[in-house]
C-alpha positions as CSV (number, residue, x, y, z in Angstrom):
1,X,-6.8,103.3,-213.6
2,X,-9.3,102.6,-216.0
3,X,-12.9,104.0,-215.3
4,X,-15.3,101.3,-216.8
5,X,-18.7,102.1,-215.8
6,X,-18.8,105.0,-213.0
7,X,-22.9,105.3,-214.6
8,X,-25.2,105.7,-211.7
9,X,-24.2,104.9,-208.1
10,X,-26.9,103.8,-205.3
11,X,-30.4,104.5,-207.1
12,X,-29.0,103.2,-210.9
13,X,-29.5,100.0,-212.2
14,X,-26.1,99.4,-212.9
15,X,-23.4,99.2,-210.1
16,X,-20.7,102.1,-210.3
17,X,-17.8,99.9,-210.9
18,X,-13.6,100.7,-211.3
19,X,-11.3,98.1,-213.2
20,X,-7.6,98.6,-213.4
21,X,-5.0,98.5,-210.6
22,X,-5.4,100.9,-207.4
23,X,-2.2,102.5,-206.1
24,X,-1.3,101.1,-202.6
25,X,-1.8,103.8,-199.9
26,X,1.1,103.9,-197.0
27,X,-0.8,103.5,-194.3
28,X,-1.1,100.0,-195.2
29,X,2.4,99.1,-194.8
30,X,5.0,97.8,-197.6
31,X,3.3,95.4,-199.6
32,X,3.0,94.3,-203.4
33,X,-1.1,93.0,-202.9
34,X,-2.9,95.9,-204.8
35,X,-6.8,96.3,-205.5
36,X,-7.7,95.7,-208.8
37,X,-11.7,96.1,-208.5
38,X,-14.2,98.3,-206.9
39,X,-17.9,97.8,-207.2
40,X,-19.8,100.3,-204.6
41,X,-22.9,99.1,-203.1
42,X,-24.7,101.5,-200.5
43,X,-22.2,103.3,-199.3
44,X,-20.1,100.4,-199.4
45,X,-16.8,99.5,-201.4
46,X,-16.7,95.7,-202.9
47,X,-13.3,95.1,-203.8
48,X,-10.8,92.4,-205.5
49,X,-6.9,92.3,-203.9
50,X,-4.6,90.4,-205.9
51,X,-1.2,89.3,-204.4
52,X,0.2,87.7,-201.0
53,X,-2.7,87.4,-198.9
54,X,-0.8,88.6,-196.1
55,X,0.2,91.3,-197.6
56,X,-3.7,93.0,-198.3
57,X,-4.1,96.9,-198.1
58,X,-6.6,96.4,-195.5
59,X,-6.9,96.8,-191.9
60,X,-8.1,93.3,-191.2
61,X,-7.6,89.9,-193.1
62,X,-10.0,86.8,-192.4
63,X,-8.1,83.7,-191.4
64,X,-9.5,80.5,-192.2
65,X,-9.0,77.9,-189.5
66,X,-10.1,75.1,-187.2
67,X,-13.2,74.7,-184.7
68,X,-10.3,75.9,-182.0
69,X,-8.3,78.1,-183.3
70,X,-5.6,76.2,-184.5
71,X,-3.4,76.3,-187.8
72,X,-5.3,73.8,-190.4
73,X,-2.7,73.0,-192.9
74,X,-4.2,75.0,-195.6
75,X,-2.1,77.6,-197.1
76,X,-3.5,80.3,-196.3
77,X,-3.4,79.9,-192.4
78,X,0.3,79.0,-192.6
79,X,0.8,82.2,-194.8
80,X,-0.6,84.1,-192.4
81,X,1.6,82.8,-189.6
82,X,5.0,83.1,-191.1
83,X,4.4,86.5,-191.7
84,X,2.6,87.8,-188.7
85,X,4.9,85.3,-186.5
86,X,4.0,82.4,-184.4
87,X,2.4,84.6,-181.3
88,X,-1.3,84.3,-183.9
89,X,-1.9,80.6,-182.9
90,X,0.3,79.6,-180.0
91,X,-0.7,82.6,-177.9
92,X,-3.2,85.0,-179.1
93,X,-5.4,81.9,-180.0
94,X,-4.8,80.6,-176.4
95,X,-5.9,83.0,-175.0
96,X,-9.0,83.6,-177.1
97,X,-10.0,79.8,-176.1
98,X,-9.3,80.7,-172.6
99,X,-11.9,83.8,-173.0
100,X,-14.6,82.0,-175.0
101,X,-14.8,79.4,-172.5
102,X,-15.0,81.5,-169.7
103,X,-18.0,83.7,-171.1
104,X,-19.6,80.3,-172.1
105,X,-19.2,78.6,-168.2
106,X,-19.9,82.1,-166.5
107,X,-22.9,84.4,-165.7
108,X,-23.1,87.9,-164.9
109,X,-20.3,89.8,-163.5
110,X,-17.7,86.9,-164.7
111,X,-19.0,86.7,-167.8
112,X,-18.6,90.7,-168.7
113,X,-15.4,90.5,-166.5
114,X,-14.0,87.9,-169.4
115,X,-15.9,89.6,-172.5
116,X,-13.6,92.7,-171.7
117,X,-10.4,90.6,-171.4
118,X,-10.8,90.3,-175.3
119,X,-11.1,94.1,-175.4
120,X,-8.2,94.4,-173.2
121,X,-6.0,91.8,-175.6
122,X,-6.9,93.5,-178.8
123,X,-6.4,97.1,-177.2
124,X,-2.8,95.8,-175.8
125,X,-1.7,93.7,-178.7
126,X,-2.7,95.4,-181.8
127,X,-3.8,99.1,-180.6
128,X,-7.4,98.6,-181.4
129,X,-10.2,100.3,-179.3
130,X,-13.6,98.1,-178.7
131,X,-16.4,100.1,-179.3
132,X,-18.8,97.7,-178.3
133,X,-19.7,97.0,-174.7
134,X,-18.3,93.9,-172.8
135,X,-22.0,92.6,-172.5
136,X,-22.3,92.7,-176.4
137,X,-18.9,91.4,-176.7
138,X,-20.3,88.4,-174.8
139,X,-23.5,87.9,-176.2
140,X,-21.8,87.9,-179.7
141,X,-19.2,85.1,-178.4
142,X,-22.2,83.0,-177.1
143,X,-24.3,83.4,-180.5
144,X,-20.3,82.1,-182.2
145,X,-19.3,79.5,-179.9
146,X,-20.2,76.6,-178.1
147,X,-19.2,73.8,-175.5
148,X,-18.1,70.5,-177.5
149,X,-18.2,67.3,-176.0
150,X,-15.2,65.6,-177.6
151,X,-16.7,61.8,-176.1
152,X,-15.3,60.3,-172.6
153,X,-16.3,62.7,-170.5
154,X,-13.8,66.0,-172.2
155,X,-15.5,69.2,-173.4
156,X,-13.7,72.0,-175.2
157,X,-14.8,75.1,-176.4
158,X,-15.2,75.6,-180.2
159,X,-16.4,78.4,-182.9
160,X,-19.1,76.7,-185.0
161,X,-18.7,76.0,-188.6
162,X,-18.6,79.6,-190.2
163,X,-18.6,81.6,-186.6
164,X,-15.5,84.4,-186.4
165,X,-14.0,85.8,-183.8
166,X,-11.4,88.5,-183.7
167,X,-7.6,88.4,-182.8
168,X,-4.4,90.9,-183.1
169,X,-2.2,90.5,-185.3
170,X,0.8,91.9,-182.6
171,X,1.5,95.0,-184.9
172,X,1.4,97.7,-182.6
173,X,4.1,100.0,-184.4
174,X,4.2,99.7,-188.1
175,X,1.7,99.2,-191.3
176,X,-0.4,96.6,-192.5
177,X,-3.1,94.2,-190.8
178,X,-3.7,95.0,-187.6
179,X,-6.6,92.3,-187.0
180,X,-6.8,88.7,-187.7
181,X,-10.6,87.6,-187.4
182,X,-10.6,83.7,-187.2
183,X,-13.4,81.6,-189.0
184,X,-13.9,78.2,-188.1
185,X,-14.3,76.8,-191.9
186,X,-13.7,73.1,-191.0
187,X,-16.4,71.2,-190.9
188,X,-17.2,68.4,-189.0
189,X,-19.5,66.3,-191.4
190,X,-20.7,63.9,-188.4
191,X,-22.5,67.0,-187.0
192,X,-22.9,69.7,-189.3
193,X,-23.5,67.6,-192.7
194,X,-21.3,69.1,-194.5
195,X,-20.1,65.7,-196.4
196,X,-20.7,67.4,-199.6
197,X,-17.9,69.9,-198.9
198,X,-17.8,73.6,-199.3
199,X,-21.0,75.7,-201.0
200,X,-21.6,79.2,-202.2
201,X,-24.0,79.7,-199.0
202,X,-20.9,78.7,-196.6
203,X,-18.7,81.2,-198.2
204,X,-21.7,83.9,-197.7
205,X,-21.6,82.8,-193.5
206,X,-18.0,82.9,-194.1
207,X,-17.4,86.7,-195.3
208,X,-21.0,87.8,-193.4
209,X,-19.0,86.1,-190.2
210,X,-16.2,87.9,-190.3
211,X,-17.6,91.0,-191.5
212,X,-19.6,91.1,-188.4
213,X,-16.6,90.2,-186.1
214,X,-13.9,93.3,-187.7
215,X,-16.9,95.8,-187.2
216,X,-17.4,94.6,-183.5
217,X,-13.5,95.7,-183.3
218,X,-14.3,98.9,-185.2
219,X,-12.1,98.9,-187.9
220,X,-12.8,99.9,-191.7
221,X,-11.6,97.4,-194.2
222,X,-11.2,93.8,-194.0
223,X,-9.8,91.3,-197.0
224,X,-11.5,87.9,-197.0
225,X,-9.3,85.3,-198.9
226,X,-10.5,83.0,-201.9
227,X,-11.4,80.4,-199.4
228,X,-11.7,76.7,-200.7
229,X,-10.6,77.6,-204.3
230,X,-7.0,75.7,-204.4
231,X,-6.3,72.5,-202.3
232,X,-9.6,71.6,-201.5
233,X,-11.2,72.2,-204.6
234,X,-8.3,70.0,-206.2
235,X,-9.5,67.2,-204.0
236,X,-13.4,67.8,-204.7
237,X,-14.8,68.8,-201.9
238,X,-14.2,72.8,-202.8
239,X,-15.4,75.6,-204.5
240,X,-15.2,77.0,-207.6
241,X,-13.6,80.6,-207.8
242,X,-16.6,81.7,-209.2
243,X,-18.6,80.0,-206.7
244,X,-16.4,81.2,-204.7
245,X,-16.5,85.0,-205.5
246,X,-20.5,84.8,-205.4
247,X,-20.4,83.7,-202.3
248,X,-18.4,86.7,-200.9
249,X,-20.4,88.9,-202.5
250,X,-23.4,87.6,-201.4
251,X,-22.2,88.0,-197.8
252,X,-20.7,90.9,-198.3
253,X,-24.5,92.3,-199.3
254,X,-25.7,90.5,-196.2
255,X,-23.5,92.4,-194.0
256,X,-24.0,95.8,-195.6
257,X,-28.2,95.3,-195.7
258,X,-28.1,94.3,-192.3
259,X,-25.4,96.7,-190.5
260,X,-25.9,99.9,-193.2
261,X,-24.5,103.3,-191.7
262,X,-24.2,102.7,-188.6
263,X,-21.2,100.1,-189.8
264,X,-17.5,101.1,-189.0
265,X,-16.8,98.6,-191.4
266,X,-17.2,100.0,-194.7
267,X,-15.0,98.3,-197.4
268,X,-14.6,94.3,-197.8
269,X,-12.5,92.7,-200.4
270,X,-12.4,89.4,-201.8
271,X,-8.4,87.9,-202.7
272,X,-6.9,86.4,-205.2
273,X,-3.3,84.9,-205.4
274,X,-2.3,86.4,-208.6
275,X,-0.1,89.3,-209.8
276,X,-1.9,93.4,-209.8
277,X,-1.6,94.0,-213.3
278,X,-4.0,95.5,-215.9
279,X,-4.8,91.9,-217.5
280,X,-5.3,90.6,-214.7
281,X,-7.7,93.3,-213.3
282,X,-9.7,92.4,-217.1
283,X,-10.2,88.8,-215.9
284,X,-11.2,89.7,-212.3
285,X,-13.8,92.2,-213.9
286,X,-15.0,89.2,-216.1
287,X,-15.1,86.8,-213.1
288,X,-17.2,89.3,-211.1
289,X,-19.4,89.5,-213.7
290,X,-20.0,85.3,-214.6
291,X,-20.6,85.3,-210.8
292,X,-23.9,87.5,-211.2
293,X,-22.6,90.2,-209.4
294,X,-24.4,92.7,-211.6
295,X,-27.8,90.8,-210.9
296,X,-27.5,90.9,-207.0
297,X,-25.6,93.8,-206.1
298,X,-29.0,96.1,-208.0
């Protein structure tokens, strides 16, 4: 691994920053993804994955989907489902919907009652051990989520544009992801006004989102894909990758100013569909830095 710049670390001017590729360790399961950059910003790791997205050396992997939970068409979502198997949307996101509207239509009692059924689904289905109590569990649903009237009278529960909320990913056994955190990044341009398509400041809320939602779960690490960078930026209504990538980083910042030491969640990566090789760990490097990384990460 090639040791660009380790110069300073929290107090220099310059972010400490690794280029080359990173060896995979075990404990996230069989895999070719591979880190490939490391910026540190205090006391947090910035980092690039390149490979499969569903194949990141991370404990959790942000999903992109719809305002209910449901499988978009993009490819990353679909990626995600063949490999962690149908149970992510046709159950797991069932049940999630079934939750959110409870803590929504209930007060009190019911409303912690259903807060904890998410606890008791991501202890059950993917091992993981809430730290937070059932009433912030709640509250954090009800700052995510709304009611939606869908017109003629029907109403269904909905993440807003940007909001996250976790879900297992069923792996109780082996390596690899162990939590999906879904983020609603369809907009709905009648009501959001999001005509225009995607921005850098969405792909802040985005990572910032589902930052928030892996360190409600506790876990350390969490990869959040290059959202909005292939089909819809083909079409227009996209991002650039290096529009993109600021983004992330932005909201990566956001996340670590805010929660600081008292976050479980410590490293967040940003992925790329390419192979982990020394070249392209160069151009990664160079993309970090056309994104201003440098500027906003001192």
């Amino acid at each position: 691994m090639d040791d660009l710049d380790r110069r300073g670390g929290e107090s220099s001017i310059v972010p400490a920053e690794k280029v080359g590729v990173q060896e995979r360790q075990s404990a996230f399961g069989a895999g070719e993804t591979k880190r490939v950059y490391e910026v540190l910003y205090k006391g947090f790791s910035f980092g690039v994955n390149c490979g499969d997205i569903a194949q990141v050396p991370t404990e959790a992997v942000m999903c992109p989907t719809t305002p209910w939970l449901e499988v978009g068409g993009g490819a990353i979502e679909n990626r995600l489902a063949d490999e962690i198997g149908e149970t992510l949307f046709e159950d797991y996101a069932h049940k999630l919907m079934g939750i959110i509207d409870k803590v929504l239509r209930t007060k009190g009692g019911e409303r912690t009652q259903a807060a904890s059924e998410l606890q008791m689904l991501l202890k059950q289905k993917g091992g993981m051990k809430v730290e937070a109590t059932p009433e912030q569990v709640a509250d954090e649903i009800s700052t995510s989520c709304e009611i939606s009237d869908l017109g003629g009278g029907q109403e269904h529960s909905a993440l807003f544009y940007g909001a996250a909320i976790p879900a297992p990913s069923g792996r109780l056994s082996e390596g690899g992801i162990k939590l999906v955190v879904l983020t609603n990044v369809t907009p709905d341009g009648s009501k959001y006004g999001q005509e225009g398509g995607m921005t850098k400041q969405h792909m802040e809320d985005f990572t910032y989102n589902a930052c928030k939602a892996a360190n409600l779960v506790g876990v350390h690490s969490i990869t959040i894909p290059a959202v909005g960078t292939g089909f819809a930026a083909a079409f227009g209504f996209g991002l650039s990758r290096q529009d993109s990538m600021a983004g992330f980083l932005s909201g990566a910042k956001r996340f670590a100013n805010e929660f600081g030491r008292n976050a479980s969640l410590k490293q967040i990566d940003y992925n790329i569909y390419a192979q982990p090789n020394a070249e392209s760990a160069k151009q990664v490097a160079k993309l970090v830095n056309d994104s201003g990384a440098k500027n906003l990460l001192t």
